[in-house]
N, C-alpha and C positions, 0 to 999 in steps of 0.2 A: 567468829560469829557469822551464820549466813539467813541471811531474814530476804523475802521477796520484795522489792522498792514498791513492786502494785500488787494492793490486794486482789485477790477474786471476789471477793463478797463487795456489792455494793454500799456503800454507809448509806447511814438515816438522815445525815446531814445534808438535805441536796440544795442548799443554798449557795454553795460555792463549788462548779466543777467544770474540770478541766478535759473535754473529749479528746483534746489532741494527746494524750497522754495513753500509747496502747502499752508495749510492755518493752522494757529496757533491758538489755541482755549486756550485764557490766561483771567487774571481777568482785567478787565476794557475793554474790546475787544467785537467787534461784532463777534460772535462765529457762523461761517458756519457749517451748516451740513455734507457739502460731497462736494468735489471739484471734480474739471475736471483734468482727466490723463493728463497730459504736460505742465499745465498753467507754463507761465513762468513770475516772477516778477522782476521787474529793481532792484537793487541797491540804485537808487532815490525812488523810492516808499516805500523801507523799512526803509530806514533814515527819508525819511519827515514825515511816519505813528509813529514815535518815537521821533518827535522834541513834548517834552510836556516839562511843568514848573520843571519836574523833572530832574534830569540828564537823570535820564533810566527811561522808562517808565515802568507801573506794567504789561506790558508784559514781558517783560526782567527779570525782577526781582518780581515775585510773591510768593505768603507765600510756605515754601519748605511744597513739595509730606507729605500729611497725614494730614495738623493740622486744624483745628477746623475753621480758615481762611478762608484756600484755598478750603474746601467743602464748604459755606457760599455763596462764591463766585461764584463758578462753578462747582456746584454736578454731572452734568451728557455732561458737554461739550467736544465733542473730533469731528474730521472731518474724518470722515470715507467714505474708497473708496473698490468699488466691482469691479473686473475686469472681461473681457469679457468671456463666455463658462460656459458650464456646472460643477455641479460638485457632487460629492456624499459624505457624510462623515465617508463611514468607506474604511478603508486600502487594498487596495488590488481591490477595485469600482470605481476607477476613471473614468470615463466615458468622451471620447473627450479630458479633459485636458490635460492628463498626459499617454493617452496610445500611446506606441511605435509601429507603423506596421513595421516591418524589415520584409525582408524576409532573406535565407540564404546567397545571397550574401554581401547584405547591411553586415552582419553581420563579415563576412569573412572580406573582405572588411576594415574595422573597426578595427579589429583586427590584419593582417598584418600590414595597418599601426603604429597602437601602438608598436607592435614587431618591425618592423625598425627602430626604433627610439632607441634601444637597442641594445649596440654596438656587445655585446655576445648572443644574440638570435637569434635561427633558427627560420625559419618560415614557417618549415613542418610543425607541429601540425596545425597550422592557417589553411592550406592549406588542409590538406587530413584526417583531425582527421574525426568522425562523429561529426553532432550538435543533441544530444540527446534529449536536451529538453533547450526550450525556456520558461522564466517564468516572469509572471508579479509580482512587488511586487513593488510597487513604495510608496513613504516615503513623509512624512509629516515636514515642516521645521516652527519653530515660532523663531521668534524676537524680544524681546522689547529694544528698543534702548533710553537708557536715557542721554541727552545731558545738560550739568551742568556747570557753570562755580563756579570756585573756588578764592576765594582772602584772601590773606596772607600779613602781615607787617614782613617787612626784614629792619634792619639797617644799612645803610653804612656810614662811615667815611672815610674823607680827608682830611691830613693836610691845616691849615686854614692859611692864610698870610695877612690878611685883606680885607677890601671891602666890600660891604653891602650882606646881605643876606635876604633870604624870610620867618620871622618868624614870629612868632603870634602876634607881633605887625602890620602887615601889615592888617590880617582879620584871623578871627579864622581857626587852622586847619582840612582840612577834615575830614570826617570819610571814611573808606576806600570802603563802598557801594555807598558813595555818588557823586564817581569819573566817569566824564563824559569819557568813553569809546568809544563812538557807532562809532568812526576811524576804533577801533582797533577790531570792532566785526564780527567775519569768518561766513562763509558759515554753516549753522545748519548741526550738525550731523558731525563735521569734526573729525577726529582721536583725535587728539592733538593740542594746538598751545597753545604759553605761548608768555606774553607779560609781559614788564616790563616798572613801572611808578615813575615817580617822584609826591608824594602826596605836594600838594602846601600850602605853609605855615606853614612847617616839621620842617625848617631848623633851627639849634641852635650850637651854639658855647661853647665849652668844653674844662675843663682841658686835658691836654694828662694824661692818667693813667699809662703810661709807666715810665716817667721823672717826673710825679707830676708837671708840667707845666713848670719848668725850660728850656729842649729844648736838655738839655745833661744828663746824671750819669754818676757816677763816674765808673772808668775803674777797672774792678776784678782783673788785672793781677797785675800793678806796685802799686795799692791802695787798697789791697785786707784785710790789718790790718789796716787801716782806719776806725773811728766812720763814722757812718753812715751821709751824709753830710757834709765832709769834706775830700781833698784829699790834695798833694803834686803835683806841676809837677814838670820835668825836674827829673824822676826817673830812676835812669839807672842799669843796668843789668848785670852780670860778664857774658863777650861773651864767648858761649861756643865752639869757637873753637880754640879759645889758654887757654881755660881759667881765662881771665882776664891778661894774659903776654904780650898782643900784640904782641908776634912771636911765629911764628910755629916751634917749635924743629922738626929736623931730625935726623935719626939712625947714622949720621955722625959726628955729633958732631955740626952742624951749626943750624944758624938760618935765617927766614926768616920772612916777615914783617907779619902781617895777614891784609888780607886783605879784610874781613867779618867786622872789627871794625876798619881797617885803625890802626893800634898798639896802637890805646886808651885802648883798653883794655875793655871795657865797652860798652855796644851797648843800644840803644833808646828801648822803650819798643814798642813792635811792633803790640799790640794791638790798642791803644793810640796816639802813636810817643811821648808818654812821657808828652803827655799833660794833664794826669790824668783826663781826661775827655772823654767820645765818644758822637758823635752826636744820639740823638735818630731816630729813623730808623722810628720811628710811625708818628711823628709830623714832623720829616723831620727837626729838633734846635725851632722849630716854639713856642712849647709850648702849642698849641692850636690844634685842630679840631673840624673840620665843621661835624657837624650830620645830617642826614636829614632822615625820612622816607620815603621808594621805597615799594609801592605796586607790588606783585607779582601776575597774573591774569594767568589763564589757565585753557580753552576751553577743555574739553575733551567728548566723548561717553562709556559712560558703558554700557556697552552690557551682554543680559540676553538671553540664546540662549538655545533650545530645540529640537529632534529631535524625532519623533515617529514611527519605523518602525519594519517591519513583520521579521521574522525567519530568514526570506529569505534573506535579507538583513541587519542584524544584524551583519554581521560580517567586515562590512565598516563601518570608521572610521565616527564618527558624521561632523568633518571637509570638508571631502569630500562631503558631499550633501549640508553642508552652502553656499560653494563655487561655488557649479554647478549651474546653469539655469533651474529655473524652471515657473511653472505656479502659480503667485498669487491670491491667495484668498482674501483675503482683507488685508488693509492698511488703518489703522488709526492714525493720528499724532491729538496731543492734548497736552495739558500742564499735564496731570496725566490719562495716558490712562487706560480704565476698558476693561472686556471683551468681544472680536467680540460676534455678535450674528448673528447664523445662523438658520433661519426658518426651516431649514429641515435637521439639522444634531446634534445631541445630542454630537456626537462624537467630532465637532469643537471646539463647546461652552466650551468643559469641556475643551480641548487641548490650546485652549487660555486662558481660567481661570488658568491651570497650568504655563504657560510660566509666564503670569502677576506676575503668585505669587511666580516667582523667580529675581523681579526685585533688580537689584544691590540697596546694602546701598551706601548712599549718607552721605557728611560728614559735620559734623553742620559747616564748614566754608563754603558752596558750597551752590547755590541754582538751583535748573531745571529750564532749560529753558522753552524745550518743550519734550515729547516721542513721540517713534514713536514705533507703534507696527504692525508689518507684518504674515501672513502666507501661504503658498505656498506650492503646492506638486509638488515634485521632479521624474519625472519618471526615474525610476529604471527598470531595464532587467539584469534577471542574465541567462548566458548562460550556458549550461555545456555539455561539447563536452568526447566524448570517443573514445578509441581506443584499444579493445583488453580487455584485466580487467584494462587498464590506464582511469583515466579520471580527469581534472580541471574547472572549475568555475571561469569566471570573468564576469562583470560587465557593460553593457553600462549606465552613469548615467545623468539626465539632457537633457534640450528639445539640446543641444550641443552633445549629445551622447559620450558623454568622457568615454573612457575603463579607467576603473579601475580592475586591476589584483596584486593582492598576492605572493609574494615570491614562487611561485606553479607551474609556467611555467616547462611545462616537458624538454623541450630544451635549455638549455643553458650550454654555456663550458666556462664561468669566475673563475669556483672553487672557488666563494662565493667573487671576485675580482670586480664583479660590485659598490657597495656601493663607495667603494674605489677611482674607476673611476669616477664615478659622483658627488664624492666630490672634488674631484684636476679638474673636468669638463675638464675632455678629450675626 
């Protein structure tokens, strides 16, 4: 059976929808070429396109990234998206996308505000320094995002007190792929998200390993030269605070009752109460526990990230440009993405061939759902302002124009008290 996991046609139901959801190119699936920026799909459309004979359908669950299967299947399927504007593919050529027009004030501007925002910076330099030289250099950002779920068998136990339970006499137990999920399945691409299941038809009934099924053992304190399996109760103890006299002597010559053993002399064993017995703490006296097998399931994105930039801007951190806004290049999501291809730039093809060929290991308990592979250039502007033989370097980065500047600020009076400050967030 081959049915598409997303509709084209938009539903009437638009109370529930999901934008990050473009088109999934899996085995058994109508595989689209290239989707429309914004398409949005319901929630209903992705459950219904997944009700099949199976629990999960072989989009969900297709043969894991490399094997001999999953190419058989789908040698060349991924849905690939080009975004709008020009572009060029070597460093430093961006053309239209990614180039900044500032002039000096925009620039100024930009930069006071960043300084404000810094409780020990002056904002002379911003103000009167020169701007020496304005420079392009804007960076190149790839992505591959591999979104996997993972599933694990965990045992738990509770003591058992009778009453029916759900065991393989009712119908054979699952295997733990076979477990109908698609309640508990999140938004593609989500960080994390771990659920936890009861596999049906787990449960079974056991000796306690603690007691050996009995419910009690024997007490170590009053029964402690006891064979193994046999105790005494009603064992009592010389009290140590008359020592076995039942009265407390004083430096006077007198006596007094004790009143820790009531003048018996003798105190209960206090582990116990003398019963030469304790109740087991595992089975709770029961003797029994309930076992059951709990599937452990969790949704995560491994992320495979790369950055390509000029001299110029080498000396910012790779983090900072993932983070900024920039202009995308294409965007491809598929169940095993290969590399973009650009008709007119040598430079992209290789730069996505690299990112691909640092995608995260996946682990043989895990299978892919889908990837998603992105890339984007980040316009960059490094400024560098002088005054005198003084001169710093920072940064506008992203179509947001976010300064980014270096411990280099020639004004500030914190005597290295900053960090300090912005970690107690004063």
């Amino acid at each position: 059976m081959e049915a598409p996991l997303l509709s084209s046609e938009k539903s009437d139901k638009g109370s529930e929808r999901w934008s990050t959801y473009e088109h999934v190119g899996r085995a058994g699936l109508a595989i689209p070429t290239a989707f429309t920026a914004g398409t949005e799909v319901s929630v209903d459309e992705i459950r219904n396109a997944a009700a099949f004979s199976d629990p999960y359908p072989p989009s969900l669950h297709a043969p894991l990234v490399g094997s001999s299967e999953s190419q058989a299947l789908y040698p060349n399927a991924q849905a690939t998206g080009y975004p709008q504007g020009e572009y060029h593919g070597h460093l430093g050529k961006t053309a239209d996308v990614g180039r900044q027009l500032l002039d000096e004030v925009e620039i100024r501007e930009l930069l006071i505000d960043h300084v404000g925002h810094r409780c020990c910076w002056g904002s002379r330099p911003a103000r009167t320094w020169n701007i020496h030289a304005v420079e392009d250099c804007n960076v190149y950002t790839g992505t591959l995002e591999t979104f996997i779920e993972e599933r694990e068998t965990i045992t738990e136990k509770e003591p058992y007190f009778g009453g029916n339970i759900d065991g393989k006499n009712e119908r054979p137990e699952l295997g733990i792929w076979e477990l109908d999920l698609r309640s508990e399945f999140p938004v593609l691409f989500i960080p994390h998200k771990e659920s936890r299941t009861k596999i049906p038809h787990s449960e079974v009934i056991e000796k306690c390993s603690g007691c050996v099924g009995r419910g009690n053992f024997v007490c170590p304190t009053c029964n402690k030269d006891q064979e193994p399996g046999f105790y005494k109760e009603n064992q009592m103890s010389p009290c140590p605070a008359c020592h076995g006299r039942g009265l407390i002597a004083h430096r006077d010559g007198s006596d007094t009752i004790c009143l820790k053993c009531n003048s018996k002399g003798m105190i209960s064993c206090a582990t116990c109460g003398s019963r030469g017995l304790i109740k087991c703490e595992t089975c709770q006296g029961g003797g029994s526990l309930l076992t059951r097998q709990v599937a452990v399931i969790r949704w995560k994105t491994l992320s495979a990230r790369k950055v390509s930039a000029t001299s110029g801007a080498a000396s910012v951190p790779d983090d900072v440009f993932h983070r900024a806004k920039g202009v995308q290049l294409c965007n491809n999501q598929a169940y095993q993405c290969t590399p973009a291809f650009f008709a007119d730039s040598y430079f992209l093809n290789q730069f996505s061939s690299e990112v691909i060929a640092e995608r995260a290991p996946v682990l043989p308990t895990a299978r892919v759902i889908c990837e998603r592979h992105t890339i984007s250039v980040v316009p960059v502007t490094r400024v560098t302002m002088t005054h005198r033989n003084r001169s710093f370097s920072f940064y506008l980065i992203g179509t947001g124009r976010e300064v980014y500047l270096k411990q280099s600020y020639p004004s500030r009076f914190c005597w290295g008290l900053c960090p300090c400050l912005e970690w107690l967030k004063l």
